[in-house]
C-alpha positions in Angstrom: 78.0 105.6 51.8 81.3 103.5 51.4 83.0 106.6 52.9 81.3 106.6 55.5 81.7 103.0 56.0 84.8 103.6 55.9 85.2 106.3 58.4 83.7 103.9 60.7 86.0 100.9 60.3 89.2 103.9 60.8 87.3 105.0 63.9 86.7 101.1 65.2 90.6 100.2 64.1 92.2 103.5 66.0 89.6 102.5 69.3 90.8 99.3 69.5 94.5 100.4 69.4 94.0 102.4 72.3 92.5 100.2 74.4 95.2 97.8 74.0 98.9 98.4 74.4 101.2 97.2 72.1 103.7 94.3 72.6 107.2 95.8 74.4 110.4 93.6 75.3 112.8 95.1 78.0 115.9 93.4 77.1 119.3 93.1 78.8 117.9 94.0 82.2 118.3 93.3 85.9 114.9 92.1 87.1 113.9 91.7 90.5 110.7 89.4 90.6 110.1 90.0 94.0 109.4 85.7 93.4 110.8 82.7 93.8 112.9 83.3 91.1 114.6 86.4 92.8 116.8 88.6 90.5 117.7 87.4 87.0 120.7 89.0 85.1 120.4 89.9 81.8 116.9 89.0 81.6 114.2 89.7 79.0 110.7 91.0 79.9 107.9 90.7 77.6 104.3 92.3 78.2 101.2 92.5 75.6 98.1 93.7 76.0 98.8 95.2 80.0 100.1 91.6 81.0 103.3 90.1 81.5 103.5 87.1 79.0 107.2 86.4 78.7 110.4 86.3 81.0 114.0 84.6 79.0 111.6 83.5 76.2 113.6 81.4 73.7 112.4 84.2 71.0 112.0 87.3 71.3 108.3 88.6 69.4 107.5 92.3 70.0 106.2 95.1 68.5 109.2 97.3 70.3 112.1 96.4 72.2 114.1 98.1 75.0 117.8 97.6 76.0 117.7 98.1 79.4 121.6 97.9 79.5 121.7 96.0 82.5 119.6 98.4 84.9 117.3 97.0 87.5 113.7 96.9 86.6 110.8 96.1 89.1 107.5 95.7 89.7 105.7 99.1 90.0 105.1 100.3 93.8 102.4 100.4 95.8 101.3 103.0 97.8 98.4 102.3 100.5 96.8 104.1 103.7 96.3 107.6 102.3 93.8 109.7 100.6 95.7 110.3 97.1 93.2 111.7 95.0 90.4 112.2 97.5 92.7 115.3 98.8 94.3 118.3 96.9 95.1 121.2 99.2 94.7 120.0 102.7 94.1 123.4 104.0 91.6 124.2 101.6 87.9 122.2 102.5 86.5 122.1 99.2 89.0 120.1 97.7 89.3 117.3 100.8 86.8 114.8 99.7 88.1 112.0 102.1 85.9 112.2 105.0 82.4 113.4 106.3 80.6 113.2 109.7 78.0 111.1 108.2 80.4 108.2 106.8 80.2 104.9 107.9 80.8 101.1 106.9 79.3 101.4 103.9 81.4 104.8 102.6 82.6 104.6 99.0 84.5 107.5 98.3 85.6 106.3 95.1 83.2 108.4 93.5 85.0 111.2 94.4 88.3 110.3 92.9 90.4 113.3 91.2 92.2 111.2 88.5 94.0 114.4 87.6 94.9 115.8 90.7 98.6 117.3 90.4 99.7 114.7 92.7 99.2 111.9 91.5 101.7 112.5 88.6 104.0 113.5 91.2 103.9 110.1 93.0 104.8 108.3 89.7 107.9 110.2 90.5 108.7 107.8 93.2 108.0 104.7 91.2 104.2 104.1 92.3 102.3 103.0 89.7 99.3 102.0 91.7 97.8 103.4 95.2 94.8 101.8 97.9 93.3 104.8 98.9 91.7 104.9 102.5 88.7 107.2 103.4 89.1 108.9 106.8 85.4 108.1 107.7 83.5 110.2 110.2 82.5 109.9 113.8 81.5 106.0 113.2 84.7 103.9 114.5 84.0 102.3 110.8 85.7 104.6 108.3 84.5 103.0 105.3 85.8 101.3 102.5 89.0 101.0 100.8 89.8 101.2 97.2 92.3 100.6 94.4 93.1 103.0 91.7 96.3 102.8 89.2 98.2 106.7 88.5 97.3 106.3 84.9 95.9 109.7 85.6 93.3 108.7 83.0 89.5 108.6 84.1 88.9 105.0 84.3 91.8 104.6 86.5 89.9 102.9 89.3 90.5 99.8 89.3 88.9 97.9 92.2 86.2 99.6 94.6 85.0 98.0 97.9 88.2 96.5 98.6 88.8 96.9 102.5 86.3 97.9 105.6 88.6 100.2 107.5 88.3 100.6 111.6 90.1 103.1 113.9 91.0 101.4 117.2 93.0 102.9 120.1 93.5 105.7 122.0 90.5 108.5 121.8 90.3 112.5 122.5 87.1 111.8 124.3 85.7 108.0 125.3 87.4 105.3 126.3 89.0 102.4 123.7 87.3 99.6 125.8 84.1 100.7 124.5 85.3 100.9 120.4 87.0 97.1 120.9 83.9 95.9 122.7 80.9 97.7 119.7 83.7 96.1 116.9 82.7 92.8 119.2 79.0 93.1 119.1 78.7 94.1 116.0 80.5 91.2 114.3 78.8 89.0 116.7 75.4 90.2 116.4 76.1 89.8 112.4 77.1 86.4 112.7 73.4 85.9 114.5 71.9 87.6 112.0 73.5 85.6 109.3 72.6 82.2 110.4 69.1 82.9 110.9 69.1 84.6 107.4 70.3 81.1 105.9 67.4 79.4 108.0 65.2 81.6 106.6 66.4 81.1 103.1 65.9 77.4 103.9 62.5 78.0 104.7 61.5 80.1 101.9 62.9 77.0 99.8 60.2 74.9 101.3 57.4 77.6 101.4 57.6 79.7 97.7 54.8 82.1 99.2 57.5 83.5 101.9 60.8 85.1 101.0 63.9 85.6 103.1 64.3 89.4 104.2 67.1 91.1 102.4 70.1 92.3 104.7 71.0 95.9 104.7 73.8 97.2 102.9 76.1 97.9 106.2 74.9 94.1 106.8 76.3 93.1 103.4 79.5 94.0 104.3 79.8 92.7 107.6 79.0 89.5 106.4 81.5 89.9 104.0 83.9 90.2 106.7 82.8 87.1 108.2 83.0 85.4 104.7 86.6 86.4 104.4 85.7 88.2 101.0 87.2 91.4 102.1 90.0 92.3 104.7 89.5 94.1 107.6 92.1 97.3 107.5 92.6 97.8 111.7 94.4 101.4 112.8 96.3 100.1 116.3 99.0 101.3 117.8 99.1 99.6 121.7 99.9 95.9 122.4 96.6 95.2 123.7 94.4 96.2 121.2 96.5 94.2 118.4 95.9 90.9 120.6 92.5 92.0 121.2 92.2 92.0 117.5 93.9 88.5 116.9 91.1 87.3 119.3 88.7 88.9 117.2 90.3 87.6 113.8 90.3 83.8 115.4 86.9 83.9 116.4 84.9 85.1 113.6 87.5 84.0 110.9 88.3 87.5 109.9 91.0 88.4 107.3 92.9 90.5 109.3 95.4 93.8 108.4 96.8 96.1 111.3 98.0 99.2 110.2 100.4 101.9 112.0 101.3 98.8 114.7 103.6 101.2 117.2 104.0 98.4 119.5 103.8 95.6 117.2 107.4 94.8 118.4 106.5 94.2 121.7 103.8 91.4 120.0 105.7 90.1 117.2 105.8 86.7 118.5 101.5 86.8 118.4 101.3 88.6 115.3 103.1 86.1 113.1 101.7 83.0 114.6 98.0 84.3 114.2 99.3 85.2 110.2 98.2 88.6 110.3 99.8 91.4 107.8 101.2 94.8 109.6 101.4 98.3 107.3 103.7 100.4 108.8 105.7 104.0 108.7 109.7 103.2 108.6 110.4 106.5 109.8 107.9 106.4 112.8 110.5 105.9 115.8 109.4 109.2 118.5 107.5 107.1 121.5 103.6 107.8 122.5 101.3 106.6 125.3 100.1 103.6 123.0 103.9 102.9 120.8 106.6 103.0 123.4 108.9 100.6 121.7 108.9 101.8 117.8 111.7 102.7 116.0 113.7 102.9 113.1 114.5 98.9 113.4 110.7 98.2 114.3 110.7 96.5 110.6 113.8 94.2 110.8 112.4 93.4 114.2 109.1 92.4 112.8 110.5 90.5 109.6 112.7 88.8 111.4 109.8 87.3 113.8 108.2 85.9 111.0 105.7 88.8 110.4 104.6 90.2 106.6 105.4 93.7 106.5 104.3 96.1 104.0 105.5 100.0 104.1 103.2 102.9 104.2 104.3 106.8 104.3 103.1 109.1 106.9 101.2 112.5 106.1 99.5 113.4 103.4 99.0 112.3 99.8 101.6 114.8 98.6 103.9 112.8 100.2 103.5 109.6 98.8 106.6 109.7 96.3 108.8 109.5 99.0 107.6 105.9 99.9 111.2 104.4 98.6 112.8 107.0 100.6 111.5 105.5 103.6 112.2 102.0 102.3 115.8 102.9 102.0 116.2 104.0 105.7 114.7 100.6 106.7 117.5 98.8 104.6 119.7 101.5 106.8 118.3 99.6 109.9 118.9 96.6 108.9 115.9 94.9 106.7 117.4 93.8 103.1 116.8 95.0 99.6 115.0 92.2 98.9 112.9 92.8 101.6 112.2 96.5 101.4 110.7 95.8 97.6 108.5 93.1 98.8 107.2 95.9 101.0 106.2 97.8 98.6 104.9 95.6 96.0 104.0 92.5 96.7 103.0 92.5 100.3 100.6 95.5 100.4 99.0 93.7 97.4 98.8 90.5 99.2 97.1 92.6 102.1 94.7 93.6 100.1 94.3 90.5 98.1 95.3 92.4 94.9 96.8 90.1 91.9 99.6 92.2 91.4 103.1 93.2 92.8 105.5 90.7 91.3 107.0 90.1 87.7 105.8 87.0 86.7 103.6 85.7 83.4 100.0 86.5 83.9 101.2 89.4 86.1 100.1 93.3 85.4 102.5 94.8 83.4 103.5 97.4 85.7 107.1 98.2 85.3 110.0 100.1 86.4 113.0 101.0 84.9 115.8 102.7 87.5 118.4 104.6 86.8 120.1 102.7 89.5 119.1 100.9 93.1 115.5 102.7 93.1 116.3 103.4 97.6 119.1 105.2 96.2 118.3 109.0 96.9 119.8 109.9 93.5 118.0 107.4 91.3 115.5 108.6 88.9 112.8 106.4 87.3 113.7 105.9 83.9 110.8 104.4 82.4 107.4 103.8 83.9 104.6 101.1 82.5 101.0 101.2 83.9 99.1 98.0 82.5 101.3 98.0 79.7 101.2 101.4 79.0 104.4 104.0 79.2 103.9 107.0 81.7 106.0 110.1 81.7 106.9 110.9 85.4 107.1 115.1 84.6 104.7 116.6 87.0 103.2 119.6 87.6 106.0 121.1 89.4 108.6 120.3 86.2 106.4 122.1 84.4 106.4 125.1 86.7 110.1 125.1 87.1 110.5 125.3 83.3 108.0 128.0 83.0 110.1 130.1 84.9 113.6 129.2 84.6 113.4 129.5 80.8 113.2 132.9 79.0 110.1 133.0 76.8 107.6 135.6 75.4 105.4 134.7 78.4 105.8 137.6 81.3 107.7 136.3 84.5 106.6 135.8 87.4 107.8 138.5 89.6 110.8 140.7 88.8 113.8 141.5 90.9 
């Protein structure tokens, strides 16, 4: 019996020490807060228990400790707008989860979450250490919800469901845009309706007990929690006139507002900062179309410097999504700043998305990058990755293949010459 006890208090102890992370100290390093505080020198970075708890403490208390030897360390980056996860071969159908013709306001595809898909270890690569995936939706202009996962790669790596409501405005193969813009309309309008005669109804079930209050439907819930400002609203646009159109919309029903792609947001900057409303946008998108004749590859220092908050997304699929400081670096080409470019990916997407996260400050998650060197450098590696706390490796699938077959073994090769 006592061994048995026993075996259960071993089992309890070595649980508990894998749910939380130990205490690490990154000494000596060059930290970019992406804060107030801006970059510190020789800083010291302490986290416990996947949060940041101490930056230049007057003593250092850790269960390990890390000379960083003066190389820069950062928050981990953010990836957004994609369908990491939720996609593994594109050109095969059973493993694209992202989208169905059924899909609508209310789509979760969170349930379908491949925490182990090949590229998510892949993206870590790049720095990421969290990603917003976006559904693609169906035929509804509503292409359902957002949500947040961290590339832990472990199962419980979701971390936030529900996040965003995602719409597609613009330009259509068949239809006309006027038609989208004016349903978005109604249908926040006709919510808004509905909404104050559901609180008069509530007020009068309060006075009759014998009568209740009819219960909203679930793609009702989450309009009204538009209207309530509890989630953002994540907007595809590209042309002028459907981003003012959507400022009107955001200033008349009190929306929390998010316009992704944004071709010609140049051409509105002026409107788009005073109205406060986020932009998520490809560096690297410069070739004109019918609804973005004036994007480039200084469309981001022309925003920034307009006043507008400007978070970076990458283009294509999810196999793509270690590239993201690649693309940063070619908008420090263009003229945006290092300073700039990180907030980009860190702490403005998570402010988009009203995520507490993105910066290295006390209270912060703990999730950490160490560079080799300035991470928009093409030759900079990560060095060491934290997840809530947690060290990563960054070797992917594709190390793995390369030393499978570049390193002689008793295993047969894969072709022969």
């Amino acid at each position: 019996m006592k061994l048995f006890k026993s075996s259960l208090i071993a089992l309890a102890l070595a649980s508990a020490s894998s749910v939380y992370a130990e205490s690490i100290a990154i000494t000596n390093a060059t930290v970019h807060t992406v804060t107030e505080q801006g970059t510190l020198t020789n800083a010291t970075v302490v986290m416990d228990n996947g949060v940041i708890t101490a930056i230049n403490p007057q003593t250092v208390t850790a269960d390990s400790t890390i000379d960083a030897m003066g190389k820069i360390l950062t928050p981990g980056f953010i990836g957004s707008m994609n369908t990491l996860g939720l996609v593994e071969v594109s050109a095969v159908s059973r493993t694209r989860d992202a989208s169905d013709k059924k899909a609508d306001i209310t789509f979760d595809a969170s349930t379908a979450f491949n925490p182990k898909s090949a590229a998510i270890a892949y993206s870590r690569k790049g720095g990421i250490t969290t990603n917003i995936v976006t559904p693609r939706g169906g035929e509804d202009m509503f292409k359902g919800q957002a949500f947040i996962a961290d590339l832990s790669g472990e199962y419980d790596s979701i971390v936030e469901t529900n996040t965003a409501v995602l719409v597609d405005i613009g330009s259509k193969s068949k239809g006309s845009r006027a038609l989208t813009l004016q349903d978005l309309r109604n249908k926040l309008d006709d919510a808004k309706t509905a909404l104050a005669k559901e609180k008069k109804e509530q007020a009068d079930a309060k006075k009759d007990k014998k009568k209740d209050a009819k219960e909203p439907k679930r793609d009702e819930k989450v309009i009204n929690a538009l209207l309530a400002g509890e989630k953002p609203l994540i907007a595809y646009a590209d042309r002028a006139t459907d981003i003012l159109a959507l400022i009107k919309l955001k200033q008349e029903f009190g929306l929390d507002l998010v316009i992704a792609d944004a071709g010609d947001a140049v051409s509105v900057a002026a409107q788009i900062a005073k109205a406060k409303v986020p932009v998520i946008i490809a560096t690297i998108d410069n070739l004109p179309s019918f609804d973005a004749l004036h994007q480039s590859l200084k469309s981001a220092k022309v925003l920034m410097d307009a006043g507008v908050t400007v978070a970076f997304k990458v283009n294509g699929d999810t196999h793509n999504l270690y590239q993201l400081r690649y693309d940063a670096g070619v908008a420090i080409a263009n003229g945006v700043s290092q300073e700039q470019a990180l907030a980009a990916v860190t702490a403005n997407i998570a402010d988009a998305f009203n995520y507490d996260a993105g910066r290295i400050a006390v209270g912060k998650k703990a999730d950490l990058v160490l560079w080799s060197a300035d991470p928009f450098e093409l030759s900079t590696r990560v060095e060491k990755m934290w997840i809530d706390g947690v060290e990563h490796t960054t070797e992917s699938r594709q190390d793995a293949l390369r030393d499978r077959y570049t390193t002689d073994s008793d295993m047969p090769r894969a072709y022969t010459k």
